[in-house]
Biotite code that builds the C-alpha atoms (Angstrom):
import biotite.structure as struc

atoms = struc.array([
    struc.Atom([93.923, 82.909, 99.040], chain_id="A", res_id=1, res_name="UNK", atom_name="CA", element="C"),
    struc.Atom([95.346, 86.337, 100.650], chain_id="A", res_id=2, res_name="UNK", atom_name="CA", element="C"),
    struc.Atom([98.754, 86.196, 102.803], chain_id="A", res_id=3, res_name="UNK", atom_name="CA", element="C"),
    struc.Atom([99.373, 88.779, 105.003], chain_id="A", res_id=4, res_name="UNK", atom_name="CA", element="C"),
    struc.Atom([102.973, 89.217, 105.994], chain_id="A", res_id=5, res_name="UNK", atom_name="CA", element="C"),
    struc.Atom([103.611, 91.325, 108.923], chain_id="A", res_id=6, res_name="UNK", atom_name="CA", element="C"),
    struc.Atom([106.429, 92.267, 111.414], chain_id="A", res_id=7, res_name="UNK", atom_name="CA", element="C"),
    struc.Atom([106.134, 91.997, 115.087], chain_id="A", res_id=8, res_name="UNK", atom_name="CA", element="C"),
    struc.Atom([107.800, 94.871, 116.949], chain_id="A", res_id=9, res_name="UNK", atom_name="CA", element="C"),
    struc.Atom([106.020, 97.403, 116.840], chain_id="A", res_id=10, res_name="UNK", atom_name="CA", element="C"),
    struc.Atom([103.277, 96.381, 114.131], chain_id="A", res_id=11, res_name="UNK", atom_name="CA", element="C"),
    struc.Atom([101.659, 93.364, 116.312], chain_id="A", res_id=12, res_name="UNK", atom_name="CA", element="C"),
    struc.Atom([102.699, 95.492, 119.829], chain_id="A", res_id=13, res_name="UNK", atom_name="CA", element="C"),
    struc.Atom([102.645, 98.502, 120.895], chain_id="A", res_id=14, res_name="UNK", atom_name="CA", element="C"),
    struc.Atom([106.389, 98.542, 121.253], chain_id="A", res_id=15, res_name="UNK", atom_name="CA", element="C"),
    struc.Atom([109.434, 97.447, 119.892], chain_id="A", res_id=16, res_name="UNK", atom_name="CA", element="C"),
    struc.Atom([111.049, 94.675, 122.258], chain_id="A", res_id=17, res_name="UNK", atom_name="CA", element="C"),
    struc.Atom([114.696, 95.987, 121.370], chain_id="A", res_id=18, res_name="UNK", atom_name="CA", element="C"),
    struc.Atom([113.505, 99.181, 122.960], chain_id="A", res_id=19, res_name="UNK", atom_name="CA", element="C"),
    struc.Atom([112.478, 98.310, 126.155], chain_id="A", res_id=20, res_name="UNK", atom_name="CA", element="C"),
    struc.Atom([115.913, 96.555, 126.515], chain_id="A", res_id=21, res_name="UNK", atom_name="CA", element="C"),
    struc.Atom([117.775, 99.787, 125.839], chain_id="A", res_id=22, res_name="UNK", atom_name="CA", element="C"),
    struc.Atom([115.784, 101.604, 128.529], chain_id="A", res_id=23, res_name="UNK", atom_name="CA", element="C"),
    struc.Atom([115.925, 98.705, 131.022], chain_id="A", res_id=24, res_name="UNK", atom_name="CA", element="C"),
    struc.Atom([119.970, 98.248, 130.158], chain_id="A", res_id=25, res_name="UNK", atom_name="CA", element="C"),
    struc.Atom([121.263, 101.337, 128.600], chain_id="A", res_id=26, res_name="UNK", atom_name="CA", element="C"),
    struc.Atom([124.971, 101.392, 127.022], chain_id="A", res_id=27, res_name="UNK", atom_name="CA", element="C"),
    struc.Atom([126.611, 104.740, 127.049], chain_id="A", res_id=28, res_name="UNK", atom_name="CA", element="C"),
    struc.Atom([125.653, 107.076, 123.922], chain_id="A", res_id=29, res_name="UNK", atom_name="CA", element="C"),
    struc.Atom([128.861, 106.495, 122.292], chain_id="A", res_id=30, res_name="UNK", atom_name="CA", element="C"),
    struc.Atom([128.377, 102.803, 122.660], chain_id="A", res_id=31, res_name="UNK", atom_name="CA", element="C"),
    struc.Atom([124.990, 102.581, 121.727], chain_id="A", res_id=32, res_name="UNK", atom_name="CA", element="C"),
    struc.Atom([124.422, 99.424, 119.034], chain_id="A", res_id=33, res_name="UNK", atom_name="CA", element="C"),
    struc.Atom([120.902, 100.872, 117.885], chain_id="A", res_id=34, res_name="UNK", atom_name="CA", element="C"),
    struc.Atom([123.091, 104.362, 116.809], chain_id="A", res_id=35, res_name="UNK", atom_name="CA", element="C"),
    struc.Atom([125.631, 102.748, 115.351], chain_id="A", res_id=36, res_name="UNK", atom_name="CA", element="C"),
    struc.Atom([123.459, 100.915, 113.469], chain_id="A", res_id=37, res_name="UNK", atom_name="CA", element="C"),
    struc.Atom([121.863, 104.070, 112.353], chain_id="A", res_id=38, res_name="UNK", atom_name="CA", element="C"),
    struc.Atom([124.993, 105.578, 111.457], chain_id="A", res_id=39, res_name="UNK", atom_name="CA", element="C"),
    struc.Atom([126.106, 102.352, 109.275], chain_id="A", res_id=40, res_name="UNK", atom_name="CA", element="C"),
    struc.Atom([128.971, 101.100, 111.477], chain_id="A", res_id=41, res_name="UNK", atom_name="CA", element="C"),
    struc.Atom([127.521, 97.993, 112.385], chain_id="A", res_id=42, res_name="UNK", atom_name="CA", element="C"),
    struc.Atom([124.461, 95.943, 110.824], chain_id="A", res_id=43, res_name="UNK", atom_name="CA", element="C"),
    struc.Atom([120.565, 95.760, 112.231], chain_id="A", res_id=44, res_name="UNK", atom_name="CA", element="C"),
    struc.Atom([121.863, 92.039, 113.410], chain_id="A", res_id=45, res_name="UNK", atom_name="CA", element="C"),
    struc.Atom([124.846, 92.822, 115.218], chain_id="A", res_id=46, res_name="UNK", atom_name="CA", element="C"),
    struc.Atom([122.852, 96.082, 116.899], chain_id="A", res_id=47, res_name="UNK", atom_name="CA", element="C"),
    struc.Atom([120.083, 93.771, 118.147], chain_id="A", res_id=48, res_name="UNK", atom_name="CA", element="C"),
    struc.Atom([122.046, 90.921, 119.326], chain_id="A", res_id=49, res_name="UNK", atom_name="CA", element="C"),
    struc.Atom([124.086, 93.147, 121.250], chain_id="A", res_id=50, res_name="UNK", atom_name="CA", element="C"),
    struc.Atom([121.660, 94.852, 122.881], chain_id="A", res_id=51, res_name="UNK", atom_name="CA", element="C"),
    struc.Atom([119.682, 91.621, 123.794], chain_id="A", res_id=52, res_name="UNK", atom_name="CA", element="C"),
    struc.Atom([123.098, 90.128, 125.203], chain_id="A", res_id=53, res_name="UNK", atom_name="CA", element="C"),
    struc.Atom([123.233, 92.735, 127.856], chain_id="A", res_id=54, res_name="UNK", atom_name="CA", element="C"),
    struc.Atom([120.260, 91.754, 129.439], chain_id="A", res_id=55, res_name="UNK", atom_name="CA", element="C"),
    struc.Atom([120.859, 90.695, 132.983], chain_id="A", res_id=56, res_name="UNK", atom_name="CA", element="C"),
    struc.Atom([118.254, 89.448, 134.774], chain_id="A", res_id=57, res_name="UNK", atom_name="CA", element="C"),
    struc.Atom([115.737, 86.541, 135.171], chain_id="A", res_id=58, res_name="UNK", atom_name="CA", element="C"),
    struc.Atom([113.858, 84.671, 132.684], chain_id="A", res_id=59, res_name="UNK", atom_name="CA", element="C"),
    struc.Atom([110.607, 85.165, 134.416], chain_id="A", res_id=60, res_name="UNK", atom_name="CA", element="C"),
    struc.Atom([111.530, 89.125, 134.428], chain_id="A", res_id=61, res_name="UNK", atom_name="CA", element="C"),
    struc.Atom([112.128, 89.138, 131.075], chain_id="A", res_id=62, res_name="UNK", atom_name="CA", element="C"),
    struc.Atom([109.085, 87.142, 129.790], chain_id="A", res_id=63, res_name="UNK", atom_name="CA", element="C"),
    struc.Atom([107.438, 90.016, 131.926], chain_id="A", res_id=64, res_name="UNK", atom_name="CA", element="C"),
    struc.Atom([109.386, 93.255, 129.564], chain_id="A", res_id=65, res_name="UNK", atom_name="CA", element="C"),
    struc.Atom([108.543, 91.318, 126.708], chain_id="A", res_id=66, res_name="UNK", atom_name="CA", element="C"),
    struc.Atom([104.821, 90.739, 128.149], chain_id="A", res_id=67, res_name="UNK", atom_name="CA", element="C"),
    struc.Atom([104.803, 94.370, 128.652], chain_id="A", res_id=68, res_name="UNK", atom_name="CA", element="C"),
    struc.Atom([105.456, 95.490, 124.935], chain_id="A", res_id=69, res_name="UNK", atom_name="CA", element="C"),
    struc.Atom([101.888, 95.597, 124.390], chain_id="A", res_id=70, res_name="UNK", atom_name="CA", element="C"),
    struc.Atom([100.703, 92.996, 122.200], chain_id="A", res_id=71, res_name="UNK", atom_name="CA", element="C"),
    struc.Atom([97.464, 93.885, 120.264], chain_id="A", res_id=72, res_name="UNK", atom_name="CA", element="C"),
    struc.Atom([94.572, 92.620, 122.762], chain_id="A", res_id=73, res_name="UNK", atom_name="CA", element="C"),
    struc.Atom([92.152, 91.947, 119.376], chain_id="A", res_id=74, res_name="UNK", atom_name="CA", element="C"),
    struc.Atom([95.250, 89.775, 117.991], chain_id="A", res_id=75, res_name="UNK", atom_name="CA", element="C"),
    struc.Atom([93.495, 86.261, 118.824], chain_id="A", res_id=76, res_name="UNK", atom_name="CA", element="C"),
    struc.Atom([89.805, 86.702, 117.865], chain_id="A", res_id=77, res_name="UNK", atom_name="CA", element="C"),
    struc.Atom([91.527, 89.279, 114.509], chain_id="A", res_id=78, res_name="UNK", atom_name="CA", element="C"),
    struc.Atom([93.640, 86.469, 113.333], chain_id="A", res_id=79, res_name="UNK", atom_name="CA", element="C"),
    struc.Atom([91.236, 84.147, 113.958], chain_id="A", res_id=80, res_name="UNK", atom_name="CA", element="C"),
    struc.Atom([88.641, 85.597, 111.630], chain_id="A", res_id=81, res_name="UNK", atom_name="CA", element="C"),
    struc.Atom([91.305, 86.962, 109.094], chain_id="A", res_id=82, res_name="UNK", atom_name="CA", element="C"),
    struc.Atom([91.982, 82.949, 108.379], chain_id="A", res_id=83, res_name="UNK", atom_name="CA", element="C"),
    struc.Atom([88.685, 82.198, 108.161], chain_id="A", res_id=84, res_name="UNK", atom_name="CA", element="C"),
    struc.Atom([88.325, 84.902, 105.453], chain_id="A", res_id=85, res_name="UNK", atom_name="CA", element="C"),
    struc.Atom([90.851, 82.905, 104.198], chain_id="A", res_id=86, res_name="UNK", atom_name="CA", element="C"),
    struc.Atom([94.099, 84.541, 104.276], chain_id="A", res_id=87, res_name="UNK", atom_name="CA", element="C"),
    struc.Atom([97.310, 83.022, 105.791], chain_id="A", res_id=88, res_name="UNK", atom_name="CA", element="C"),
    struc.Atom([99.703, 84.931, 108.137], chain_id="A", res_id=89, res_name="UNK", atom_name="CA", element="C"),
    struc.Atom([102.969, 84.908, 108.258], chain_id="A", res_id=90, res_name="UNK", atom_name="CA", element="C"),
    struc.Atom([105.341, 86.862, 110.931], chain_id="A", res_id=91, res_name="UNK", atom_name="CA", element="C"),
    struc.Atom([108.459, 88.172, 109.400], chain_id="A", res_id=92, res_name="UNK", atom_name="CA", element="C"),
    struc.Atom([110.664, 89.811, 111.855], chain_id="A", res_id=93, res_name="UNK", atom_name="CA", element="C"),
    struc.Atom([114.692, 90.675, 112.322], chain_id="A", res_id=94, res_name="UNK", atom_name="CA", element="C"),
    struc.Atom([114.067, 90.623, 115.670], chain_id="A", res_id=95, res_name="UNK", atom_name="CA", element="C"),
    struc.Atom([114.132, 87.244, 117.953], chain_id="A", res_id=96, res_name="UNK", atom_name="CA", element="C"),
    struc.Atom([112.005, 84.138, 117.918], chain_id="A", res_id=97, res_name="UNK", atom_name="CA", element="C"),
    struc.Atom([112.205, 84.006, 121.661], chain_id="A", res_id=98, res_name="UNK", atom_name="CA", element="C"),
    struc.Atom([110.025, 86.341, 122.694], chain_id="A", res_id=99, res_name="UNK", atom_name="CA", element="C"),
    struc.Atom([107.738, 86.328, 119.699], chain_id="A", res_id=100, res_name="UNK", atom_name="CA", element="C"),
    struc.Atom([106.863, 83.049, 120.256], chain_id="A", res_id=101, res_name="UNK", atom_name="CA", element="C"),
    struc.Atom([106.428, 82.941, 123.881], chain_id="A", res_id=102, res_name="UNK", atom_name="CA", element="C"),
    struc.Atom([103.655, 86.130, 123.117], chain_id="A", res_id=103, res_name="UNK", atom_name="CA", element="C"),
    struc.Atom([101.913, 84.122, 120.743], chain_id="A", res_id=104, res_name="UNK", atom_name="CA", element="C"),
    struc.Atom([101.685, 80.882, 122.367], chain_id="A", res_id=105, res_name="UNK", atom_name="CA", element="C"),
    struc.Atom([100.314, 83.238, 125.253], chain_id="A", res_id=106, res_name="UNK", atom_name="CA", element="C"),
    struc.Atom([98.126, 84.729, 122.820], chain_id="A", res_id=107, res_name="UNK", atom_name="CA", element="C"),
    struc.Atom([97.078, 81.195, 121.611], chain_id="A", res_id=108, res_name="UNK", atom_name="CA", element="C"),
    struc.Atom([97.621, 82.152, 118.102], chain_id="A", res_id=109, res_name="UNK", atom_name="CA", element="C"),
    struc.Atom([99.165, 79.517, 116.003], chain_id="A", res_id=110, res_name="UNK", atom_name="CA", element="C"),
    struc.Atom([100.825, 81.269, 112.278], chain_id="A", res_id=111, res_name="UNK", atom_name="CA", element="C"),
    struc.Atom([103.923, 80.359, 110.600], chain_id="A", res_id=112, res_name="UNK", atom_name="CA", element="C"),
    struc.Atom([106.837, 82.724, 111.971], chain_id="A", res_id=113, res_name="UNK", atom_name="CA", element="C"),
    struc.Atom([110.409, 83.223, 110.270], chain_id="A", res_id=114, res_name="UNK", atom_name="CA", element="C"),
    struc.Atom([112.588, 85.429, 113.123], chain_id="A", res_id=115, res_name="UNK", atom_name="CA", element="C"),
    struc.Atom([116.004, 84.893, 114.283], chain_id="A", res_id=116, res_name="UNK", atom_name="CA", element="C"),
    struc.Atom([116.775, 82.046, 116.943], chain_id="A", res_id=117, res_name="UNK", atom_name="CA", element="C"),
    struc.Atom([117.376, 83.069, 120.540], chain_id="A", res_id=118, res_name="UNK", atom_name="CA", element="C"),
    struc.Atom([117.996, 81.333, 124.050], chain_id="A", res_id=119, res_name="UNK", atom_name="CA", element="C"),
    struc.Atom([118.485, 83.088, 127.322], chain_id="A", res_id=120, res_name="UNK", atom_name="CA", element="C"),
    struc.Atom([120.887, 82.222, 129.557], chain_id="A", res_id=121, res_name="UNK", atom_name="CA", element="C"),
    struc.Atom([120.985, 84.869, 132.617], chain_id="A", res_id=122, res_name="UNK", atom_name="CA", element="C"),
    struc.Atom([124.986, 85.452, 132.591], chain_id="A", res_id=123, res_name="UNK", atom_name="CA", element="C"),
    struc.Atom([124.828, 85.844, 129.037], chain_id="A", res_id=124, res_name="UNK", atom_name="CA", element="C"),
    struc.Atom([121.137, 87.623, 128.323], chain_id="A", res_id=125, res_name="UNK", atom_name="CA", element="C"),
    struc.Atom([119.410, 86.764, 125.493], chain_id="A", res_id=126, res_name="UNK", atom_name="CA", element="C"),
    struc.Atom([121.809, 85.196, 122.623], chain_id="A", res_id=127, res_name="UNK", atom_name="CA", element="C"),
    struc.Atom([120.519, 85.715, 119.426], chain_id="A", res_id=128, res_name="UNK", atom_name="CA", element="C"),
    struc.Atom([121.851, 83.867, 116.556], chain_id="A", res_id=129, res_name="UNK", atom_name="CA", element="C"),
    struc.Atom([121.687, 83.966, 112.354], chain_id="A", res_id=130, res_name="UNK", atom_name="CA", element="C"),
    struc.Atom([119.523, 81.522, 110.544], chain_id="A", res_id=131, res_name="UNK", atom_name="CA", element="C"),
    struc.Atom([121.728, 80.937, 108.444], chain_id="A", res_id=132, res_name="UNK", atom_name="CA", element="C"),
    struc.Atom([119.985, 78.038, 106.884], chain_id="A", res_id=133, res_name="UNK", atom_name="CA", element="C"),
    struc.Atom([117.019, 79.587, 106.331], chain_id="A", res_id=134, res_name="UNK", atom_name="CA", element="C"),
    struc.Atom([115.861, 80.266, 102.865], chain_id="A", res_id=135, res_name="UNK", atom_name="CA", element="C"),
    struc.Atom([114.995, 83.922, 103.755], chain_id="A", res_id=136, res_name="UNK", atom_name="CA", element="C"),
    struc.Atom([118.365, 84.386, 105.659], chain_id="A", res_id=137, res_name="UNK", atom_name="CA", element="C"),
    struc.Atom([120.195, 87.748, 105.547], chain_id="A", res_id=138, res_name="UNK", atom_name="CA", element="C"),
    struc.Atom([123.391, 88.221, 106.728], chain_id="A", res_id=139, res_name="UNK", atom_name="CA", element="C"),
    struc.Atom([122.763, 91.753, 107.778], chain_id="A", res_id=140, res_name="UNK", atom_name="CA", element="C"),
    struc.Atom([119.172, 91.559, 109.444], chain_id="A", res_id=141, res_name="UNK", atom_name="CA", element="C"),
    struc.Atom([119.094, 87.639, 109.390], chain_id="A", res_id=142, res_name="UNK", atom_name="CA", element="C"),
    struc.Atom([115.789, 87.752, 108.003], chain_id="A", res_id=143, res_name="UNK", atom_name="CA", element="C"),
    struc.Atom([115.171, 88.769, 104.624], chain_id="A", res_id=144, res_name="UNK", atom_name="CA", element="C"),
    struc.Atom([111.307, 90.334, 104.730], chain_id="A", res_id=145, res_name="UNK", atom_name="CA", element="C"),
    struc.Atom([111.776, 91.188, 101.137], chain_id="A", res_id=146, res_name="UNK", atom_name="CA", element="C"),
    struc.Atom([112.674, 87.300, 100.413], chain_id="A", res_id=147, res_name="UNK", atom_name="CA", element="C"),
    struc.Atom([109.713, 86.649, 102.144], chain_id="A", res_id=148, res_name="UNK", atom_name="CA", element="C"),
    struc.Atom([107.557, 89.005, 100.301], chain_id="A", res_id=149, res_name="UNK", atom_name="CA", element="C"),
    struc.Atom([108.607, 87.413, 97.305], chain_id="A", res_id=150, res_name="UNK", atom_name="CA", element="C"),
    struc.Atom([108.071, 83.826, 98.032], chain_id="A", res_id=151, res_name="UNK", atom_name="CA", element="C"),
    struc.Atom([104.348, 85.038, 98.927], chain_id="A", res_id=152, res_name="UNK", atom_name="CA", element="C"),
    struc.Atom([103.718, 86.853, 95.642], chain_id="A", res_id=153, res_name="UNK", atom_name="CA", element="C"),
    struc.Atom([104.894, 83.476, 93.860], chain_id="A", res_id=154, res_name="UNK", atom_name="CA", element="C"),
    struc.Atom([102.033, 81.739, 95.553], chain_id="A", res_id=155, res_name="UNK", atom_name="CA", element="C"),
    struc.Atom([99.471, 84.388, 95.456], chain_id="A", res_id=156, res_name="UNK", atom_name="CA", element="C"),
    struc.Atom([98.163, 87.572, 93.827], chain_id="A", res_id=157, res_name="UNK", atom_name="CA", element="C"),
    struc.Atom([97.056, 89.005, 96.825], chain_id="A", res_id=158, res_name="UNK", atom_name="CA", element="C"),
    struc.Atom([99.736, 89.740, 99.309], chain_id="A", res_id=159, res_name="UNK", atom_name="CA", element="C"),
    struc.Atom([99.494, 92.962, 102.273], chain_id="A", res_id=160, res_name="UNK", atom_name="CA", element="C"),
    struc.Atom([102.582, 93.531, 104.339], chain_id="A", res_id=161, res_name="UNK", atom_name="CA", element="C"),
    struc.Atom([102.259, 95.354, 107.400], chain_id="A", res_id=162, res_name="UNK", atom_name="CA", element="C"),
    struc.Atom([105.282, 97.104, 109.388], chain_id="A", res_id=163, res_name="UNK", atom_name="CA", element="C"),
    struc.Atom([106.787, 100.247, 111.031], chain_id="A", res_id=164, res_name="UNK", atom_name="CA", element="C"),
    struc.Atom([110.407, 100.091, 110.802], chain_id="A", res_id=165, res_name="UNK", atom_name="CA", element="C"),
    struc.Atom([113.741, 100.265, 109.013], chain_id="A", res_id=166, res_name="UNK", atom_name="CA", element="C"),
    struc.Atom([113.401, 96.890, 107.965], chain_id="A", res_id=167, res_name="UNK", atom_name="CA", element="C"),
    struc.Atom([109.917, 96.980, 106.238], chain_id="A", res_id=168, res_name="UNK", atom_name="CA", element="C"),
    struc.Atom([110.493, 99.614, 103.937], chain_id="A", res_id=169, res_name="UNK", atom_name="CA", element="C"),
    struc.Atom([111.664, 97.646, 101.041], chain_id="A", res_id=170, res_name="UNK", atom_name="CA", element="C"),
    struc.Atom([109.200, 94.465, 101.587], chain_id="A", res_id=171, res_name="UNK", atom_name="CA", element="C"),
    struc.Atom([106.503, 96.794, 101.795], chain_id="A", res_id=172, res_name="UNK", atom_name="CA", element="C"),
    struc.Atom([107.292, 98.699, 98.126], chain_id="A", res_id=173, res_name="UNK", atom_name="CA", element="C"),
    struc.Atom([106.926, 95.283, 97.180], chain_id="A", res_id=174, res_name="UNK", atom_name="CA", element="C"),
    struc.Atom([102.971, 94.777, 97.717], chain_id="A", res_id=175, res_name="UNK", atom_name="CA", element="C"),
    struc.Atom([100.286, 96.633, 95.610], chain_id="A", res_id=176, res_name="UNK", atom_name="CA", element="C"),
    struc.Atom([99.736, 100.344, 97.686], chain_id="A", res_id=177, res_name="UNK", atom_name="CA", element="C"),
    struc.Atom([96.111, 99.169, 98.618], chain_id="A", res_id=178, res_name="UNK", atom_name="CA", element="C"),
    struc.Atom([97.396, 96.142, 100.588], chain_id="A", res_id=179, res_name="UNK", atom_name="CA", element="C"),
    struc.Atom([100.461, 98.134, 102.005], chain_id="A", res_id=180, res_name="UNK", atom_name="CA", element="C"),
    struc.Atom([100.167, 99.004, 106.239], chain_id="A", res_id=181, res_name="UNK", atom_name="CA", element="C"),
    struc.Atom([102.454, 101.096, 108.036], chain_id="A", res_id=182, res_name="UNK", atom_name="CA", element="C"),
    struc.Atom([102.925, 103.023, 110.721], chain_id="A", res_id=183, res_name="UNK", atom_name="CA", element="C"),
    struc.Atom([106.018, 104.693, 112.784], chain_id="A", res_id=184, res_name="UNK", atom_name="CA", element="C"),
    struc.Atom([109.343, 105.133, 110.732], chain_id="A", res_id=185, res_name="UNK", atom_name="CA", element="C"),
    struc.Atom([107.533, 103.181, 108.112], chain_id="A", res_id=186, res_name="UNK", atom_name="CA", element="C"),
    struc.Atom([104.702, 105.133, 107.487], chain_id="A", res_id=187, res_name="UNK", atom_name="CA", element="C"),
    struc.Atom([106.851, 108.371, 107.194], chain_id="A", res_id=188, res_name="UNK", atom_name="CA", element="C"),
    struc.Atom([109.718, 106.981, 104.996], chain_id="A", res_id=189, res_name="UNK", atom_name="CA", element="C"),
    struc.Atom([106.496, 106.220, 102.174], chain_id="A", res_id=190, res_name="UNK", atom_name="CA", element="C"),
    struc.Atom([105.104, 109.496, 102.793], chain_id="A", res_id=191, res_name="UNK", atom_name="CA", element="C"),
    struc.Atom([108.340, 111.192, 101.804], chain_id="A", res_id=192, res_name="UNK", atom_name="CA", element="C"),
    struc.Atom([108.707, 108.858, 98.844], chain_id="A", res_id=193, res_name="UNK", atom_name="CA", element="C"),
    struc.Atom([104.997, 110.028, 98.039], chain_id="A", res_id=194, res_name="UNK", atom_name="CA", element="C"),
    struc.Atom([104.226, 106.216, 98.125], chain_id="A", res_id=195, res_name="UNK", atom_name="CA", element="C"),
    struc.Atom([100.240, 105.080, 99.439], chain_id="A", res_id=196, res_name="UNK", atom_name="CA", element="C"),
    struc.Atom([99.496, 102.882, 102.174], chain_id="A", res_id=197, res_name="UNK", atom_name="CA", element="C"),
    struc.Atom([97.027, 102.777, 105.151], chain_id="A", res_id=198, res_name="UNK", atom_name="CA", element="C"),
    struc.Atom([98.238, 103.941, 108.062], chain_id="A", res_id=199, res_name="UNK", atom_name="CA", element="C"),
    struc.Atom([97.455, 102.431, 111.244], chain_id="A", res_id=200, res_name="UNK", atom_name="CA", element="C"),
    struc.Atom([97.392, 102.067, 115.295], chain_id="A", res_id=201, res_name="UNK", atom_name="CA", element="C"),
    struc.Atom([96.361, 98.592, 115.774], chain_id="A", res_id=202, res_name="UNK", atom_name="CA", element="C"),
    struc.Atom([96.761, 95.820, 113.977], chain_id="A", res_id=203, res_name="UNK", atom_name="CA", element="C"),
    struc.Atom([93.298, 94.328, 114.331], chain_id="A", res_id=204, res_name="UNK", atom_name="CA", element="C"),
    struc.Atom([92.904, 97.185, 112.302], chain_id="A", res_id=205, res_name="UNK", atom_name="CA", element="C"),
    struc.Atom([94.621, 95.519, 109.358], chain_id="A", res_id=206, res_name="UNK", atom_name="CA", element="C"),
    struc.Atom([93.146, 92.469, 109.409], chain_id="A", res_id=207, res_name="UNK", atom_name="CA", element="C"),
    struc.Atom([89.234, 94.352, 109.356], chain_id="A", res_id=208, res_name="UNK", atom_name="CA", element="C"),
    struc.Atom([90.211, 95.959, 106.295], chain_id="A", res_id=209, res_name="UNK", atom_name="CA", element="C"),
    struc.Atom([91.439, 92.907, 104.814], chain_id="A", res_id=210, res_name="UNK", atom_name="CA", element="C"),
    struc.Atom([88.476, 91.047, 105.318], chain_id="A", res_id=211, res_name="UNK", atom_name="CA", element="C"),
    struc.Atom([86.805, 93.930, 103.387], chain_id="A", res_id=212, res_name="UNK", atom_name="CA", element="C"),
    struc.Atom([89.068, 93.430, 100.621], chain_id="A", res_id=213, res_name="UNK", atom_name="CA", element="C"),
])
């Protein structure tokens, strides 16, 4: 048995949910979470949960931003035949489980998913919280993708990870090069390490080249 662990935003959609939520509500550049993030001020949790708690609008108009991330239109029939190939997928994400799982129920696509908890409440946006009792909890992303790597490796010799962002670099030095995906910030973080991996647009692309494997 394969398992595939991959990220969300970005890697399953076209883009990052955290982004559109910027552009939609955008904090002035010296109060910017996502920069002060970058700069090491605050960590990837407390950017992202600040950002999502300035949303203020609707539920039904922010289903809709979230709708409008892009997710992969292959994703159903990919995963579909990806499990029947016999791998398992898992989602590992530091973003929230509130809109990833609303886009895969739409999707009808039914994998295990480890993400932070989130409700929405329209005075207070979206409120994003730490799993703390998680077994792959992090206090700084909430989600440890490298914890999750490793737990997958324990179970199975053959484990891809696919991402694009800050988050996925170490997880992904964790897999063998040939079942390492990236794209985005990703993708050029191994390339200046000199480290392999397949690059890609899609993520149906992934899961044909898995079935190859």
């Amino acid at each position: 048995m394969g398992i595939l662990i991959s990220d969300f935003d970005g890697t399953l959609t076209r883009y990052d949910f955290f982004e559109k939520v910027r552009k939609r509500w955008p904090f002035p550049p010296e109060d910017d979470p996502w920069e002060k993030f970058v700069s090491g001020e605050i960590t990837h949790f407390e950017a992202l949960a600040e950002i999502f708690a300035s949303v203020r609008t609707t539920e039904t108009d922010l289903l809709e931003l979230a709708d409008s991330t892009g997710l992969d239109a292959s994703f159903a029939e990919s995963a579909q035949a990806l499990q029947e190939h016999g791998w398992e997928i898992v989602i590992a994400s530091a973003g929230c489980d509130w809109y990833i799982k609303f886009l895969l129920q739409k999707a009808g696509v039914s994998v295990s998913v480890y993400a932070n908890p989130g409700i929405f409440d329209p005075k207070r946006g979206l409120q994003m919280s730490l799993p703390e009792n998680s077994p792959f909890f992090s206090p700084t992303k909430g989600v440890s993708k490298a914890a999750i790597v490793r737990d997958a490796l324990n179970r199975s010799h053959r484990v891809a990870f696919a991402g694009d962002g800050r988050p996925d670099l170490r997880p992904a030095m964790l897999v063998q090069p040939q079942l390492r995906f990236a794209r985005g910030w990703l993708a050029e973080a191994l390339r200046e390490r000199g480290e392999k991996f397949h690059p890609f647009e899609r993520w149906s692309e992934i899961a044909d080249e898995l079935q190859k494997a």
